[in-house]
N, CA, C and O atoms as CSV, one atom per row, in Angstrom:
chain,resi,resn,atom,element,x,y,z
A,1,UNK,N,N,0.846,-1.185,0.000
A,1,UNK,CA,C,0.000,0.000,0.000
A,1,UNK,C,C,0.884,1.238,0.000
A,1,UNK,O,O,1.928,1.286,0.651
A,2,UNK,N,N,0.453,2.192,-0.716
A,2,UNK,CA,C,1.295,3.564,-0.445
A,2,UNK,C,C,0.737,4.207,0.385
A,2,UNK,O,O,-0.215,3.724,0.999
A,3,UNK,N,N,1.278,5.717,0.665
A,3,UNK,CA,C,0.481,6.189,1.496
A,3,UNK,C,C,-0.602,6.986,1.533
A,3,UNK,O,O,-1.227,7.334,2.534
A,4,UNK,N,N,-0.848,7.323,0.165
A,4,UNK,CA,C,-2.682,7.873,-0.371
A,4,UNK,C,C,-3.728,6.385,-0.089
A,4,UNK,O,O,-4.948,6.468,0.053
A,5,UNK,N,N,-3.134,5.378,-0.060
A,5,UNK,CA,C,-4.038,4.097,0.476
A,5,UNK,C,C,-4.155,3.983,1.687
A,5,UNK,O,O,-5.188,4.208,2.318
A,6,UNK,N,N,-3.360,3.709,2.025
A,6,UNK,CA,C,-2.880,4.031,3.506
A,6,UNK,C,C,-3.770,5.027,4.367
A,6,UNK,O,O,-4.578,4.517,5.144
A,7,UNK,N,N,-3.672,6.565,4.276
A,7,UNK,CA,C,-4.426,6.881,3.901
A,7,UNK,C,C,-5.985,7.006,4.500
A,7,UNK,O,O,-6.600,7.315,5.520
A,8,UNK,N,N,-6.207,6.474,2.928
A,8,UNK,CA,C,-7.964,6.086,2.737
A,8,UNK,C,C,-8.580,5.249,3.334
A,8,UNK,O,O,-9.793,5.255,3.543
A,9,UNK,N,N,-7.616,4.263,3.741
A,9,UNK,CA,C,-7.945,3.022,3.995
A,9,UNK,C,C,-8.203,3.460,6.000
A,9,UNK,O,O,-9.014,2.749,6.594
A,10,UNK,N,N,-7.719,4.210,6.537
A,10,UNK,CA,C,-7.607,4.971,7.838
A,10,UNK,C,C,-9.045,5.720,7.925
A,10,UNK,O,O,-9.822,5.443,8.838
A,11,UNK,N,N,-9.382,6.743,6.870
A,11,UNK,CA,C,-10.172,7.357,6.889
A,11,UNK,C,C,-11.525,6.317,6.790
A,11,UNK,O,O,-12.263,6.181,7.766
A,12,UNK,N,N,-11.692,5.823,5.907
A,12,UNK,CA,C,-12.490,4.699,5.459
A,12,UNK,C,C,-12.935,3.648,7.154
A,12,UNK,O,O,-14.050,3.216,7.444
A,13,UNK,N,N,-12.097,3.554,7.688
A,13,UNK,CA,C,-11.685,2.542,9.080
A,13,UNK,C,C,-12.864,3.674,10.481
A,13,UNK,O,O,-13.730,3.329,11.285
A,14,UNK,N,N,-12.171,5.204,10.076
A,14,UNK,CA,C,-12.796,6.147,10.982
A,14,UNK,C,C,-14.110,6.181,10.980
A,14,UNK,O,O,-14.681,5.989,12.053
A,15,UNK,N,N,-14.875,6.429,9.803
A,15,UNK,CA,C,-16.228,6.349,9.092
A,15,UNK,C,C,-17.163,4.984,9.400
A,15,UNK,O,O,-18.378,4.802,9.321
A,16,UNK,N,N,-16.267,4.280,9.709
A,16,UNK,CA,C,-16.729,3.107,10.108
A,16,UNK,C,C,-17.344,2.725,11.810
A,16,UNK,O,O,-18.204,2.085,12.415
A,17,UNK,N,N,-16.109,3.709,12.003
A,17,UNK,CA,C,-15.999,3.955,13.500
A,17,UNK,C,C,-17.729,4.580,14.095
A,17,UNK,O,O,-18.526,3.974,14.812
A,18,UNK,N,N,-17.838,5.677,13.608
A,18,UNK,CA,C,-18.977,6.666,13.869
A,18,UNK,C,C,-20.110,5.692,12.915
A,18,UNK,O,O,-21.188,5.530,13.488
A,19,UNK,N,N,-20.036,5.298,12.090
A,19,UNK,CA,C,-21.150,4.099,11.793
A,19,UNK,C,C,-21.977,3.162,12.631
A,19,UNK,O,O,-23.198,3.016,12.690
A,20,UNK,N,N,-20.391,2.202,13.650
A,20,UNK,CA,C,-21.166,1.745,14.284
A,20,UNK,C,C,-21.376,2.291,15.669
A,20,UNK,O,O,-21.945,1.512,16.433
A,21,UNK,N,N,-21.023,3.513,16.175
A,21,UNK,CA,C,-21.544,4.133,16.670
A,21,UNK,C,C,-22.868,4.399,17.206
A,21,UNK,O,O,-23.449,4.393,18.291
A,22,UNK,N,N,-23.179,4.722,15.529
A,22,UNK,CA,C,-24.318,5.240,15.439
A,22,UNK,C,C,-25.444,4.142,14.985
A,22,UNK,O,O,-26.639,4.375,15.161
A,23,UNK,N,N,-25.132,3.328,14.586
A,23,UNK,CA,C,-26.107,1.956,14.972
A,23,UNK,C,C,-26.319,1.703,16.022
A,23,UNK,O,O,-27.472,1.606,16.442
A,24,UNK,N,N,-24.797,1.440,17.080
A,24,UNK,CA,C,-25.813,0.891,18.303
A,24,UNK,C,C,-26.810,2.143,18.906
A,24,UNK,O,O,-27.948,1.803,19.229
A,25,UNK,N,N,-26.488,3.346,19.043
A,25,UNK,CA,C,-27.455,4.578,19.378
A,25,UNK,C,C,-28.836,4.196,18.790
A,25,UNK,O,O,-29.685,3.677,19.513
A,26,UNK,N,N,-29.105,4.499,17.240
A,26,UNK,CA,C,-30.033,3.670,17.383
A,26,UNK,C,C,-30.791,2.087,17.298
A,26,UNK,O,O,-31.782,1.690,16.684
A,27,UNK,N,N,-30.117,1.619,17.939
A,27,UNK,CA,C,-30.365,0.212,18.440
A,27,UNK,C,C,-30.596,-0.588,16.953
A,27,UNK,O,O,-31.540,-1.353,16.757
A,28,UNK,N,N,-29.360,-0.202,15.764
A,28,UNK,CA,C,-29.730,-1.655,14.701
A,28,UNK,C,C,-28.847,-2.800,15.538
A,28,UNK,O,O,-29.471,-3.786,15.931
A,29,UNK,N,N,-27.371,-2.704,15.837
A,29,UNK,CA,C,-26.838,-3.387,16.826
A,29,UNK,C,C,-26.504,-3.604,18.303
A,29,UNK,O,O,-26.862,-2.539,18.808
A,30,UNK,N,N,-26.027,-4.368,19.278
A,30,UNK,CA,C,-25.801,-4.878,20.212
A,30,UNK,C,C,-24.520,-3.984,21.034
A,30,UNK,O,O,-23.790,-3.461,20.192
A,31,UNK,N,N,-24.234,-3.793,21.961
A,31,UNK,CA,C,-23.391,-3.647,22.627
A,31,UNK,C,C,-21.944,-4.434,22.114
A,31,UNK,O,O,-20.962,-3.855,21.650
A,32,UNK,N,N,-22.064,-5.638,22.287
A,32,UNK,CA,C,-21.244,-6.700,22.060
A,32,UNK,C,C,-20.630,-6.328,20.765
A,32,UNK,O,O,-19.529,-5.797,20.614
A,33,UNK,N,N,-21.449,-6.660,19.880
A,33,UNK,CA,C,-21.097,-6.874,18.068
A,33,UNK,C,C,-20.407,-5.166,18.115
A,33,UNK,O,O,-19.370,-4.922,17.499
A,34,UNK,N,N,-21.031,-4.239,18.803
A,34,UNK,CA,C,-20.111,-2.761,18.689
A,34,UNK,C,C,-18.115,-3.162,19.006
A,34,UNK,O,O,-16.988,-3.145,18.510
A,35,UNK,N,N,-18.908,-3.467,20.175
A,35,UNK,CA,C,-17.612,-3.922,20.795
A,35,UNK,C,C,-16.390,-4.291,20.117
A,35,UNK,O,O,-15.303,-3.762,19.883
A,36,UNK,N,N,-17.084,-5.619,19.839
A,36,UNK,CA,C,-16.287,-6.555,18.790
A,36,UNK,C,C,-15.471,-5.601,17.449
A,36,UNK,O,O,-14.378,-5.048,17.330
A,37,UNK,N,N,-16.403,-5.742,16.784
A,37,UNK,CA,C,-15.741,-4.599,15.591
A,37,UNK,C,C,-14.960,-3.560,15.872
A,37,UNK,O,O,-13.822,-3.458,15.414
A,38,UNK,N,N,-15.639,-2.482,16.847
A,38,UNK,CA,C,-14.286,-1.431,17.048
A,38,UNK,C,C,-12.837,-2.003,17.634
A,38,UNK,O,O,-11.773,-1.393,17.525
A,39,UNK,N,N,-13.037,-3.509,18.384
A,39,UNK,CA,C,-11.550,-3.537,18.133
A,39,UNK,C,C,-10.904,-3.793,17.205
A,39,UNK,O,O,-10.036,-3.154,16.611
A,40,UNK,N,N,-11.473,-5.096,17.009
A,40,UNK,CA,C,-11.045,-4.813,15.580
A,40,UNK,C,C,-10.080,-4.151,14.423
A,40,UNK,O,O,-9.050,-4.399,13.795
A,41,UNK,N,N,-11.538,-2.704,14.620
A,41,UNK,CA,C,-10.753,-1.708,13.665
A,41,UNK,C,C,-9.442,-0.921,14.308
A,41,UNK,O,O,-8.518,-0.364,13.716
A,42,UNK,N,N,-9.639,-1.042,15.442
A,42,UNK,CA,C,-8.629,-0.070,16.620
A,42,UNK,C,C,-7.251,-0.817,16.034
A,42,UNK,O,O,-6.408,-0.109,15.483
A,43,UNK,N,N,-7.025,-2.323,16.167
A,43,UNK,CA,C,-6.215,-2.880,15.926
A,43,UNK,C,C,-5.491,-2.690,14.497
A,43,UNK,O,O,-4.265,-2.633,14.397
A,44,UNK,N,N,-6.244,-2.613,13.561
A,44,UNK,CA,C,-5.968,-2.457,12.100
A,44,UNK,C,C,-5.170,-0.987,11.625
A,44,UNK,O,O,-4.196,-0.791,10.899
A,45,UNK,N,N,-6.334,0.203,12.621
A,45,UNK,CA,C,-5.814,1.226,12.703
A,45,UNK,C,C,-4.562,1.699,13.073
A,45,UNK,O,O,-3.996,2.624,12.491
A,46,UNK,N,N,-4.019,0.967,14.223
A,46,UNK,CA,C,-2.754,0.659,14.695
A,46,UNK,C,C,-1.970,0.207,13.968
A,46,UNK,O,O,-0.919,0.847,13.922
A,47,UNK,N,N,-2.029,-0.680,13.336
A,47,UNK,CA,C,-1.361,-1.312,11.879
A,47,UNK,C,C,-1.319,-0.214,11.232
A,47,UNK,O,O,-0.221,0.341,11.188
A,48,UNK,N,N,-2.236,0.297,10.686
A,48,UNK,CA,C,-1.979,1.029,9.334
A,48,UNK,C,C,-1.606,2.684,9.823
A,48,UNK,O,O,-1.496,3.595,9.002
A,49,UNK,N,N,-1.462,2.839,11.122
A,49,UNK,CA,C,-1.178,4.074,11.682
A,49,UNK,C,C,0.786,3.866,11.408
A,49,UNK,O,O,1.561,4.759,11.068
A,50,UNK,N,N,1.089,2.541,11.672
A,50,UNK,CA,C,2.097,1.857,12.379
A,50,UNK,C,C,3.124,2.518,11.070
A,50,UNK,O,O,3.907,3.468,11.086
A,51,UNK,N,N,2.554,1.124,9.466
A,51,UNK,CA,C,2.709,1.117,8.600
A,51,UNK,C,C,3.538,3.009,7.717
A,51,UNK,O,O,4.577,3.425,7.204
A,52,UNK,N,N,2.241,3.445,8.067
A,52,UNK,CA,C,2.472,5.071,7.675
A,52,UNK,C,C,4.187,5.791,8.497
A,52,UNK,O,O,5.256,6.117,7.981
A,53,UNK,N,N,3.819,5.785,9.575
A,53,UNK,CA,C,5.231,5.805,10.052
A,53,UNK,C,C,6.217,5.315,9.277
A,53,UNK,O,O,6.812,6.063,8.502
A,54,UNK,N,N,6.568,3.780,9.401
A,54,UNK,CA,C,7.725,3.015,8.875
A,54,UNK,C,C,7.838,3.587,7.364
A,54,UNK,O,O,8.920,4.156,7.217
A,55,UNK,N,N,7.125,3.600,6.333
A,55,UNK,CA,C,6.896,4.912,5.107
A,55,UNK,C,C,7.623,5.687,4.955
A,55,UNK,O,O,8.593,5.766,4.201
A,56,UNK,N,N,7.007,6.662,6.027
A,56,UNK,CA,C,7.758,7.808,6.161
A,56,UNK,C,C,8.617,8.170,6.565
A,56,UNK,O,O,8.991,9.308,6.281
A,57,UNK,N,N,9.676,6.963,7.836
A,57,UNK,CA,C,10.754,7.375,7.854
A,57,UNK,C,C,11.910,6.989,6.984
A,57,UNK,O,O,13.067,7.411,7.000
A,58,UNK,N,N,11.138,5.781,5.956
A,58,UNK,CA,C,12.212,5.443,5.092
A,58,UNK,C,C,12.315,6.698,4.102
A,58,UNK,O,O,13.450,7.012,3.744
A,59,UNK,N,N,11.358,7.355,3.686
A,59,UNK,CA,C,11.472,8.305,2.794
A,59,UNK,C,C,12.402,9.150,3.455
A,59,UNK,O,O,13.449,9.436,2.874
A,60,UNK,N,N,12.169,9.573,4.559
A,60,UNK,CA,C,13.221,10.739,5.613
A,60,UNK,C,C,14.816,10.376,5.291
A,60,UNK,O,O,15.714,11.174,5.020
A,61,UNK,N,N,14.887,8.969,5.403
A,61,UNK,CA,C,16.491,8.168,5.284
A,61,UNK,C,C,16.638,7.906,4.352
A,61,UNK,O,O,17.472,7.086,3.967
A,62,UNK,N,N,15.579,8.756,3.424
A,62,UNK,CA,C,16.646,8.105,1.701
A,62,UNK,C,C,15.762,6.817,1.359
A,62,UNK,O,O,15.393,6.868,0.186
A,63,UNK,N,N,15.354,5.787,1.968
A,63,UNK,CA,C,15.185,4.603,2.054
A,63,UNK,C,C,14.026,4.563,0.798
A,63,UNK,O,O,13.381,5.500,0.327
A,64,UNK,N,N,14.015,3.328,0.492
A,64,UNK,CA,C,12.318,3.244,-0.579
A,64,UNK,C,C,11.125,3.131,0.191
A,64,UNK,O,O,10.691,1.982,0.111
A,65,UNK,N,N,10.548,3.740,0.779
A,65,UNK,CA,C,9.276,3.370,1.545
A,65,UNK,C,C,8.495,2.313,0.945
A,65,UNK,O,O,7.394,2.396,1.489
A,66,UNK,N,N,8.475,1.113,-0.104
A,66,UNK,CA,C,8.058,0.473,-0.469
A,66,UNK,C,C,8.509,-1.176,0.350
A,66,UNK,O,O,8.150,-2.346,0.211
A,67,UNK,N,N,9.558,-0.368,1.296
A,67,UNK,CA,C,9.897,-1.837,1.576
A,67,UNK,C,C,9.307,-2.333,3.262
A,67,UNK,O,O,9.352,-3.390,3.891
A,68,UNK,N,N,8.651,-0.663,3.602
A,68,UNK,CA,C,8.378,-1.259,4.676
A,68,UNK,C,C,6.782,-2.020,4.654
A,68,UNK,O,O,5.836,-1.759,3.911
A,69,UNK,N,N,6.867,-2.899,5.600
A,69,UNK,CA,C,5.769,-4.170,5.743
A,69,UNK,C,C,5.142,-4.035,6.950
A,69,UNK,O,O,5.777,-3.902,7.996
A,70,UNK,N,N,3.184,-4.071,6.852
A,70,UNK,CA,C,2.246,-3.912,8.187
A,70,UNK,C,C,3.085,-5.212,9.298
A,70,UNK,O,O,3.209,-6.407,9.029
A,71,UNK,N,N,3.468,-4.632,10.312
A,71,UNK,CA,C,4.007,-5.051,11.403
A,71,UNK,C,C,2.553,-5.848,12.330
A,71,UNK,O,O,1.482,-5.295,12.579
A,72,UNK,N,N,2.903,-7.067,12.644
A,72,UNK,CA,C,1.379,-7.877,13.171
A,72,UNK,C,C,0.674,-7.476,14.230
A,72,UNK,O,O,1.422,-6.968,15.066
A,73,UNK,N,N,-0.367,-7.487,14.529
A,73,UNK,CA,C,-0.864,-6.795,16.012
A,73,UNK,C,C,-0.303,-6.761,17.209
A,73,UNK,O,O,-0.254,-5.861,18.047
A,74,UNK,N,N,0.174,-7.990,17.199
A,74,UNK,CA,C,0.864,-8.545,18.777
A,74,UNK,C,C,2.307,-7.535,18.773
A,74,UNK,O,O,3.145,-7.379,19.662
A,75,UNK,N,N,2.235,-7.072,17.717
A,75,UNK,CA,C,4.005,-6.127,17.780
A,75,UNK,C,C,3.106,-4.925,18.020
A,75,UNK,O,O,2.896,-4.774,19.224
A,76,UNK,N,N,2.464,-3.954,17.191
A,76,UNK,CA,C,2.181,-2.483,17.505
A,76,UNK,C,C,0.945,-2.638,18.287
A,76,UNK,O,O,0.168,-1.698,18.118
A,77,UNK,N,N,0.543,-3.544,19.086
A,77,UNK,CA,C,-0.547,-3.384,20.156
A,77,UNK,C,C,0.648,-3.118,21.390
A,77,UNK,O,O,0.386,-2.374,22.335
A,78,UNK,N,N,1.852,-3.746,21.278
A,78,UNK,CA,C,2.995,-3.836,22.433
A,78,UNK,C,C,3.796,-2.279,22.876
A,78,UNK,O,O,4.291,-2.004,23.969
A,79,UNK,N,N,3.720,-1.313,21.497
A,79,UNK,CA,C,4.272,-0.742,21.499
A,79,UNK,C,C,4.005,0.793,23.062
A,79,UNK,O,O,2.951,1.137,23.598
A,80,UNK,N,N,5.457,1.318,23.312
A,80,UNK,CA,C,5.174,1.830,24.572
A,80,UNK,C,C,4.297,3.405,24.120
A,80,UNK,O,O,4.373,4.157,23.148
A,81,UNK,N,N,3.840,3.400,24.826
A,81,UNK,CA,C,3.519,5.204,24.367
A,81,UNK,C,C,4.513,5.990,25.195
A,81,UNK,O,O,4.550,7.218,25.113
């Protein structure tokens, strides 16, 4: 993915966010199934938040930003703030 996908694919993830939101508000879904999905996306978001970084600092170092690769959940869920 580049980073206009990258991106979209974030924005697209956000929209999703306030979607199901706004289902469970008005009651098309469950507490649970909310639940479920926003992690989900939280997780992905993290990925592709992750992804964008590694991108951009290869571009910073010269590097090809093409080489960096979405790092798995269990790595950028770990990461410290």
């Amino acid at each position: 993915m580049d980073e206009q996908q990258i991106l979209g694919r974030i924005t697209a993830m956000v929209d999703e966010e306030r979607a199901l939101r706004e289902a469970l508000t008005s009651g098309r879904i469950d507490n649970d199934t909310e639940h479920r999905r926003l992690g989900d996306i939280e997780r992905e978001l993290d990925q592709c938040w992750d992804l964008l970084r590694r991108r951009r600092a290869k571009t910073e170092f010269g590097e090809n930003p093409d080489e960096a690769r979405v790092s798995p959940v269990s790595q950028v869920e770990n990461y410290l703030e």
